[in-house]
C-alpha positions as CSV (number, residue, x, y, z in Angstrom):
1,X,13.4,30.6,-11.8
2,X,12.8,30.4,-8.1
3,X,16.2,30.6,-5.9
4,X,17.2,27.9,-3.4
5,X,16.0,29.9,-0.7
6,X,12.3,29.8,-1.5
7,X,11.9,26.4,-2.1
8,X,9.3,25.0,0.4
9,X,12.0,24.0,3.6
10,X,9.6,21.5,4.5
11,X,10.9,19.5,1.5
12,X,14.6,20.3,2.2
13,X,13.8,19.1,5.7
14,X,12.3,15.6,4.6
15,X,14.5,15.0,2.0
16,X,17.3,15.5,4.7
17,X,16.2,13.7,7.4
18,X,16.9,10.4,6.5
19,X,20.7,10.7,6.0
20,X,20.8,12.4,9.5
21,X,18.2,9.7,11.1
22,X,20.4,6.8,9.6
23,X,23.8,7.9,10.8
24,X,22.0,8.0,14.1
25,X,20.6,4.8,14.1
26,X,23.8,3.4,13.2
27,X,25.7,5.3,15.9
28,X,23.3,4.2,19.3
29,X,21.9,0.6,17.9
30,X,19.2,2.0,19.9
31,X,15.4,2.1,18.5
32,X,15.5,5.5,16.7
33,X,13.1,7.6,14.2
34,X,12.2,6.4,10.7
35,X,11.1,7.9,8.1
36,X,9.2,6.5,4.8
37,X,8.8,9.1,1.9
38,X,6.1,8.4,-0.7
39,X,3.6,10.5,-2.9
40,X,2.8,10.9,-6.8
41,X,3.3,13.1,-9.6
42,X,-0.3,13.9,-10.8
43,X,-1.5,15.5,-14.2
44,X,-4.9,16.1,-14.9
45,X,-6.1,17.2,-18.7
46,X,-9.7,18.6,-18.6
47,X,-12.8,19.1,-21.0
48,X,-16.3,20.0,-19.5
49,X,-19.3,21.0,-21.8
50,X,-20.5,23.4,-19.2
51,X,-18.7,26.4,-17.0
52,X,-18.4,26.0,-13.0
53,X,-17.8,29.1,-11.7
54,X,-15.5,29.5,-8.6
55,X,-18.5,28.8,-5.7
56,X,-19.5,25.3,-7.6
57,X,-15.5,24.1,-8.0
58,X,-12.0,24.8,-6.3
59,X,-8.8,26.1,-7.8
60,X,-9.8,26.8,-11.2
61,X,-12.7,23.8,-11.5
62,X,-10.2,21.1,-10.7
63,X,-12.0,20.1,-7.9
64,X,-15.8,20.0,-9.0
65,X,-18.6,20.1,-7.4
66,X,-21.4,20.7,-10.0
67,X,-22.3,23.1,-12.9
68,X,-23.8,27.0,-13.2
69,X,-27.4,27.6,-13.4
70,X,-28.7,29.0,-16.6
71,X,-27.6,32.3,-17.1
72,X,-28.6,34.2,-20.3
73,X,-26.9,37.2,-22.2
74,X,-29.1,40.0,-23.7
75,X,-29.7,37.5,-26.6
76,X,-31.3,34.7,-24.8
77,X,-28.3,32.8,-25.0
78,X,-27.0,30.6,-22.3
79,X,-23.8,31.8,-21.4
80,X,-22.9,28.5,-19.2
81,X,-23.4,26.5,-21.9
82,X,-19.7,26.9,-23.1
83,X,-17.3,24.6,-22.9
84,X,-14.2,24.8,-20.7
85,X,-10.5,23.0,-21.4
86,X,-7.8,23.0,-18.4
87,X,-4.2,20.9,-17.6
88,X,-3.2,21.0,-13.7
89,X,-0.6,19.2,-12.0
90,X,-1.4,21.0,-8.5
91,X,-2.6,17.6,-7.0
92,X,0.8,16.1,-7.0
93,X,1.4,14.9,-3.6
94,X,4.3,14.4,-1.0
95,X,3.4,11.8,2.3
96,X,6.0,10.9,4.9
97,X,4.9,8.0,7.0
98,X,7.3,8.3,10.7
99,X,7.8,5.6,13.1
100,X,9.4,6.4,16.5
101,X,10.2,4.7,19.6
102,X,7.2,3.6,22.1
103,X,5.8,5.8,24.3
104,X,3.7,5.4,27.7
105,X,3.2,1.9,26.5
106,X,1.9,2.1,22.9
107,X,4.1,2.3,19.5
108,X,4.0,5.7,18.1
109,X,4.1,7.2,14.6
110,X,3.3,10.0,12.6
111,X,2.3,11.2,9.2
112,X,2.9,14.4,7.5
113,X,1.3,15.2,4.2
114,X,1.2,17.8,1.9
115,X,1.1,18.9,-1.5
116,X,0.8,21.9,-4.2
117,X,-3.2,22.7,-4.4
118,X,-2.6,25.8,-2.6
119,X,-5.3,27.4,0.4
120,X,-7.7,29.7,-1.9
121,X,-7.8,30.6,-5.6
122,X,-5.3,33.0,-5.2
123,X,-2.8,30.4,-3.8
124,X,-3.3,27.9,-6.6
125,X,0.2,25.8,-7.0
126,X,1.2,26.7,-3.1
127,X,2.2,24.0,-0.9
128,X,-0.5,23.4,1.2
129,X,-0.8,21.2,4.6
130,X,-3.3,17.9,4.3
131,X,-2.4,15.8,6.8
132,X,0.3,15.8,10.1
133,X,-0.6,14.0,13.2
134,X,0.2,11.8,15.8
135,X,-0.6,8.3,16.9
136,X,-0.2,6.1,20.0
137,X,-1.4,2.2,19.7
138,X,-2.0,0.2,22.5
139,X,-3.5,-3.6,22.0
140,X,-7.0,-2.3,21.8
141,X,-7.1,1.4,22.1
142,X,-5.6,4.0,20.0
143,X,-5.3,8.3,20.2
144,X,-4.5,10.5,17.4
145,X,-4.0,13.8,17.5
146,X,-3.5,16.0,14.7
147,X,-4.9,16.9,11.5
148,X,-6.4,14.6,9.2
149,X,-9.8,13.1,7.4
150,X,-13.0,14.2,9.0
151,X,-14.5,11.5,10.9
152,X,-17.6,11.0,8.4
153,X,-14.7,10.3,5.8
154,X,-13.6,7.1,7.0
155,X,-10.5,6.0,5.1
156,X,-11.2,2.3,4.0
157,X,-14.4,3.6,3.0
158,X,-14.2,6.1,0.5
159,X,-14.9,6.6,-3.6
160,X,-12.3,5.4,-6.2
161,X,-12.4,8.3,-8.7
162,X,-10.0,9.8,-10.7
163,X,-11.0,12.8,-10.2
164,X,-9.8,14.7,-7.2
165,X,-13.5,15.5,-5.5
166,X,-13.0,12.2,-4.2
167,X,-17.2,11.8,-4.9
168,X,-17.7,15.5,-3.3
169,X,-20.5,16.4,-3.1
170,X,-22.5,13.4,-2.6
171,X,-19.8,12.1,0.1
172,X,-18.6,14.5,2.7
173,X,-15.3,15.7,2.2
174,X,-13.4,17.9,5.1
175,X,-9.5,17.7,7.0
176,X,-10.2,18.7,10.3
177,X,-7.4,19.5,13.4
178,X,-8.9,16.7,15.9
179,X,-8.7,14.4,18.8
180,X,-9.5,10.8,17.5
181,X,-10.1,8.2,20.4
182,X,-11.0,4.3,19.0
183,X,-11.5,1.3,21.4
184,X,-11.4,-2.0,19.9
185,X,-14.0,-4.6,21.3
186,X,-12.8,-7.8,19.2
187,X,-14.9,-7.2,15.7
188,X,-16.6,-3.8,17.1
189,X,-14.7,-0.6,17.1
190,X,-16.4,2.5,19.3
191,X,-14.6,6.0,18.1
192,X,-15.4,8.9,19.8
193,X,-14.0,12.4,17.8
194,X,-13.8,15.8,18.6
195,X,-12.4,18.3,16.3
196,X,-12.5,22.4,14.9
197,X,-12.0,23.7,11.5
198,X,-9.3,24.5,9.2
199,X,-9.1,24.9,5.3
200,X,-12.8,23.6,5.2
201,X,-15.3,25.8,7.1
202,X,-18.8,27.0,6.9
203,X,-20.3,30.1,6.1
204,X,-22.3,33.2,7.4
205,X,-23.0,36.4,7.0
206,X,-19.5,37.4,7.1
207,X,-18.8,34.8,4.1
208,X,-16.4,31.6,4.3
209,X,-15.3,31.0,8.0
210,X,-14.2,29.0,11.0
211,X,-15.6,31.9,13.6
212,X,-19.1,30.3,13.6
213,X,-17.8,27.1,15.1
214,X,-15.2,28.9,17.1
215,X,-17.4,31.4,18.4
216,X,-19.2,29.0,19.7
217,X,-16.6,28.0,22.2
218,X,-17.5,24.3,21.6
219,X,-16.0,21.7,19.3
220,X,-17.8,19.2,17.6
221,X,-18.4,15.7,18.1
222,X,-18.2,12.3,16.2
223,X,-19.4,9.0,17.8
224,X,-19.1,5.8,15.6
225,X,-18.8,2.3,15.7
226,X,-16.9,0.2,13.2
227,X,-17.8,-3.2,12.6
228,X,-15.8,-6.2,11.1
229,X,-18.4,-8.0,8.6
230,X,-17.3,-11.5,7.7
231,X,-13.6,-11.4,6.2
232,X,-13.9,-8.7,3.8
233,X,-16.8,-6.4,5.1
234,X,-17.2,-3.0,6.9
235,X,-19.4,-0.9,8.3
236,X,-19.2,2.1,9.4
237,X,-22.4,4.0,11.2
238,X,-22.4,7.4,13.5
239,X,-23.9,10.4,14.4
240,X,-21.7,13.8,14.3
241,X,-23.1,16.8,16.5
242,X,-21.8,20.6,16.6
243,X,-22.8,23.8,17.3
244,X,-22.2,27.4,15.9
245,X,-22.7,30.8,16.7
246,X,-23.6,33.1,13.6
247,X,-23.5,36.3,15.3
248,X,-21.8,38.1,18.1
249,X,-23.6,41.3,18.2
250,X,-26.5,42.3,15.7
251,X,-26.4,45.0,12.9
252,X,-28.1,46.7,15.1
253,X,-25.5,46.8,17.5
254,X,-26.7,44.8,20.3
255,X,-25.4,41.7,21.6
256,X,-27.1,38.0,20.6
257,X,-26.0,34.6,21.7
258,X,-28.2,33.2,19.5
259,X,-26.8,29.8,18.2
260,X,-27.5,26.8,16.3
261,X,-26.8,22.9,16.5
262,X,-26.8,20.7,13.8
263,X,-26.9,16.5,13.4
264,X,-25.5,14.5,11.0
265,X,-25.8,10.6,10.6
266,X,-24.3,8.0,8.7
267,X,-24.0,4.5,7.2
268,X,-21.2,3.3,5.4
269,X,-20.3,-0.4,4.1
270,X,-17.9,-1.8,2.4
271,X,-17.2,-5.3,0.7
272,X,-13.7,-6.4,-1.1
273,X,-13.4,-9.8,-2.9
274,X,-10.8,-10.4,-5.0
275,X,-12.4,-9.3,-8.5
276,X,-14.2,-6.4,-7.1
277,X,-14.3,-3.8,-4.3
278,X,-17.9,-1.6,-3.4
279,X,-18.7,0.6,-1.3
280,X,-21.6,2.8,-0.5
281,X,-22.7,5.4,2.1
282,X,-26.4,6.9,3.1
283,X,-26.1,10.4,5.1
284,X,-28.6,12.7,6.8
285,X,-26.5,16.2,6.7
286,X,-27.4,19.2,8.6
287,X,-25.6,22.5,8.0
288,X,-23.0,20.1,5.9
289,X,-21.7,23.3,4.0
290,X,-17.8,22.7,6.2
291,X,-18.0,18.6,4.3
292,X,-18.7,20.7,0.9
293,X,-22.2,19.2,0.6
294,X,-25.4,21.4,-0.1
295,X,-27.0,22.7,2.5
296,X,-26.4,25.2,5.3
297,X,-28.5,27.2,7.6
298,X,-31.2,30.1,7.4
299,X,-32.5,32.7,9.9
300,X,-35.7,31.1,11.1
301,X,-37.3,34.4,12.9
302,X,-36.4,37.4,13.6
303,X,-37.5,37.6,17.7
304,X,-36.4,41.1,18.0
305,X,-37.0,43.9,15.7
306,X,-35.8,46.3,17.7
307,X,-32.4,44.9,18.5
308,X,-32.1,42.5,15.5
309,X,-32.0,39.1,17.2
310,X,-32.3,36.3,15.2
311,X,-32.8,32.5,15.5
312,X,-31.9,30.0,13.2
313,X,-32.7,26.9,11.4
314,X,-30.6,24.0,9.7
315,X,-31.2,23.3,5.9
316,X,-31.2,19.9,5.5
317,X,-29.6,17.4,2.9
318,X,-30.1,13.9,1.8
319,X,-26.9,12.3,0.0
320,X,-26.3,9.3,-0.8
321,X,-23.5,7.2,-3.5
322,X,-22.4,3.9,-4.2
323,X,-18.6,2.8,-6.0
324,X,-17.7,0.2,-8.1
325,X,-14.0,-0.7,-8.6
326,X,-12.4,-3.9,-10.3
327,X,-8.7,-5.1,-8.3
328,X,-6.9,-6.2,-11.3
329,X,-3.0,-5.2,-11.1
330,X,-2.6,-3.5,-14.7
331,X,-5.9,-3.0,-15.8
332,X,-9.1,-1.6,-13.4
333,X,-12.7,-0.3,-14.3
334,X,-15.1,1.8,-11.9
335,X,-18.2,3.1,-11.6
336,X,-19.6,5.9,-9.1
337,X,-22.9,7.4,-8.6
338,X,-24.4,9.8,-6.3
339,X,-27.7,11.3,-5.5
340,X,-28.0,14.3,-3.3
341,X,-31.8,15.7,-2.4
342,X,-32.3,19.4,-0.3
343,X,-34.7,18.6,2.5
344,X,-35.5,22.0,3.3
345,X,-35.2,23.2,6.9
346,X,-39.4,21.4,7.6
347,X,-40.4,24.1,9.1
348,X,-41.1,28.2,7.7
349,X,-37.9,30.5,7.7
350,X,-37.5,34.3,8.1
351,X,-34.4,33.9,5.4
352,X,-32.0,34.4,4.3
353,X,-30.2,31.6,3.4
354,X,-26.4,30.8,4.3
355,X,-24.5,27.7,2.4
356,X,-23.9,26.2,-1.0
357,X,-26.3,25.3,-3.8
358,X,-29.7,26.2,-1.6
359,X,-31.4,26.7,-4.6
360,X,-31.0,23.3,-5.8
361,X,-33.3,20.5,-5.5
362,X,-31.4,17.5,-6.2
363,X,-27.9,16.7,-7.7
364,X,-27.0,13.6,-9.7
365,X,-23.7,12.5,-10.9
366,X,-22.6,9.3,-13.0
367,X,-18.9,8.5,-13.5
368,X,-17.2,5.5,-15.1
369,X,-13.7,5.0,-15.0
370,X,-10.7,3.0,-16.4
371,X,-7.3,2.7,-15.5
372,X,-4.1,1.1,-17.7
373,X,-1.2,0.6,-14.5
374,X,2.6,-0.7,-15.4
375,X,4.6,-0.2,-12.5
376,X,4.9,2.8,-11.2
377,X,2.9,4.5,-14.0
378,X,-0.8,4.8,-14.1
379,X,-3.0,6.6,-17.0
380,X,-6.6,6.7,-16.4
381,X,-9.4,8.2,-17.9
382,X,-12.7,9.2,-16.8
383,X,-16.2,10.3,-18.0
384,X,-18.2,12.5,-14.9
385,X,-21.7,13.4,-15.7
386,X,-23.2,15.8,-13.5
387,X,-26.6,17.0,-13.0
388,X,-28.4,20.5,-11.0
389,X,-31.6,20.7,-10.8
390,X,-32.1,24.6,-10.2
391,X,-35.1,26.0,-9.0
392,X,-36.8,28.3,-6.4
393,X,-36.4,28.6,-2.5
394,X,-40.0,27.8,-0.7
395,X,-40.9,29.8,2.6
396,X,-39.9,26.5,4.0
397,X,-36.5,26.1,2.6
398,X,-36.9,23.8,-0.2
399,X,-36.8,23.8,-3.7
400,X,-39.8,23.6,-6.4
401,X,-39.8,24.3,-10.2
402,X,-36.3,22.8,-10.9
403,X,-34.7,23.3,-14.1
404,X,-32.0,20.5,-14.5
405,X,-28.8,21.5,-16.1
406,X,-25.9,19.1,-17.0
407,X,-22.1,19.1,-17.8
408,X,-20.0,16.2,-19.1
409,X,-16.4,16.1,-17.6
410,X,-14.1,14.6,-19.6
411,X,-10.8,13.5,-17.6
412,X,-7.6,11.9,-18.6
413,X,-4.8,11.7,-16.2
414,X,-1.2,10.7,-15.8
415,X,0.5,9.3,-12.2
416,X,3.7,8.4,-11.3
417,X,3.7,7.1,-7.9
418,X,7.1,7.0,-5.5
């Protein structure tokens, strides 16, 4: 049994604060901090008919992303084709919302979230940092500064699944440290983004990494506007630039500034009645691999032999999903489905490739849903089909010959929300 002592002292921390903040309030009468804790207590039992290996799911499969390719033993068996059974509890959650006095003219708060999915396999059941950031709001601007969603994940606009992907990969899915700006113009919102990257970062040569972007010595960019449709309606629609710098010096030893930018544009909508909620998004990805989509970048030519330089190429993506969610208060059905095509990088590359499922075609996914809610209590169940078309990489970066291979997830899970 752990001692007192290593305990997260975060928790301790929260759990103290608002005895302390309360006494104060009462002591000055004067506008003071507040603090709101909430979260759930999350199980998740788990059968799938085929095996994810650690590059196609996070921390042990629970967050999945799509199934292995066909890989046969010495007897021409298909070794993927096994089933798999799991229970986690590492999504259970702790959020504190804060409010605060005002501050250069605009009310201020605060959220700090976090929970026990750990940063890497190795740090499955640590308590991991999702969100903690700032916020001023004026009458018709606001600033947030912190970490939290990426800006192609906008929060009234995202997938009702049980499972914790969220609708990864078909929907991109990234927390990102970030400078959010939004400017209200009656039923139009214009919000402009920059931000870096953290626990979700692309990949290189050197493997999994937030060098490329940093290297770069740029951040990258989000413009969107939001629009108000009718009473119930929104629409969300953007274009998200940045640029990264694969390599410092060459294995040759030479130095190369070589770098690479990448585009990225969206539509979201969104329409809520009082029987049913849906939601959809349409997305043009470039070099997506930091969102966990497929995709990423190649070397496009190798301009010196001598010295090594490269240039480079974006591999591009096609995704697209719709959601499907009843509002009832004790009894809710869903339905989610996604479609995500590799676009190839449209023009001939030197290789090789650098990102997530580049030898994939197209993925497609299929997920109804129930939920039974009493209270506090929520069970839910839900049936994921997923489907990889495998195949093999063109000279221009696309797929051809793709074998389609399939697992059925099988979810069941338990919440108790505070």
């Amino acid at each position: 049994m752990k001692s007192l002592s290593s305990f997260p002292l975060l928790t301790i921390i929260l759990l103290s604060c608002p005895v302390s903040w309360a006494k104060s309030q009462e002591a000055s009468k004067a506008p003071a901090f507040g603090l709101k804790l909430s979260g759930y207590l999350k199980t998740d039992v788990i059968y799938d008919t085929r095996q994810s290996s650690a590059s196609n799911g996070l921390r042990e499969g629970h967050f999945y992303l799509y199934p292995d390719n066909v890989l046969n033993c010495l007897d021409s068996m298909d070794m993927n084709a096994s089933p798999s059974f799991h229970i986690l509890s590492i999504q259970t959650r702790l959020h504190a919302d804060i409010s605060g006095p005002d501050a250069f003219g605009a009310k201020t708060s605060g959220v700090l979230e976090a929970e026990f999915f750990g940063t890497s396999e190795a740090d499955l059941n640590g308590f991991r940092l999702r969100h903690a950031f700032t916020k001023l709001d004026w009458t018709n601007t606001s600033l947030l500064i912190g970490q939290a969603w990426h800006p192609i994940f906008p929060t009234e606009c995202f997938p009702g699944t049980i499972s914790f992907n969220t609708g990864a990969p078909f929907t991109p899915f990234a927390r990102n440290p970030q400078i959010k700006l939004t400017q209200k113009f009656g039923k139009i919102s214009a919000i402009l983004t920059t931000y870096s990257e953290r626990d979700f970062m692309g990949t290189g040569e050197d493997g999994t990494s937030n060098k490329y972007l940093k290297n770069s010595g740029l951040p990258s960019m989000n413009l969107q506007l939001r629009a108000q449709l009718a009473k119930t309606g929104l629409l969300f629609a953007g274009l998200d630039f940045k640029t990264i710098r694969p390599e410092l010096k060459t294995a040759a030893d030479y130095h190369t500034d070589e770098n690479l930018q990448s585009l990225c544009g969206f539509v979201t909508l969104n329409f809520k009645t009082k029987p049913v909620t849906f939601t959809a998004m349409a997305a043009f990805m470039q070099n997506a691999t930091d969102m966990l989509m497929i995709g990423g970048y190649a070397v496009a030519e190798v301009i010196d032999p001598v010295k090594a330089i490269k240039t480079y190429t974006n591999l591009n993506t096609f995704s697209s999903w719709f959601d499907i969610t009843t509002n009832g208060t004790k009894f809710q059905a869903g339905l989610f489905g996604g479609y995500s095509k590799n676009l190839g990088a449209g023009r001939t590359i030197a290789g090789p490739e650098f990102g997530r499922g580049t030898n994939i075609d197209y993925l497609l996914r299929i997920s109804p849903r129930v939920q039974l809610i009493s209270g506090k209590t929520t069970f839910a169940g839900e049936i994921e089909t997923t489907t990889a078309a495998y195949g093999t990489i063109q000279a221009d970066g696309s797929v051809s010959n793709a074998r389609p291979v399939t697992n059925i997830r099988l979810l069941v899970a338990a919440y108790y929300r505070f």
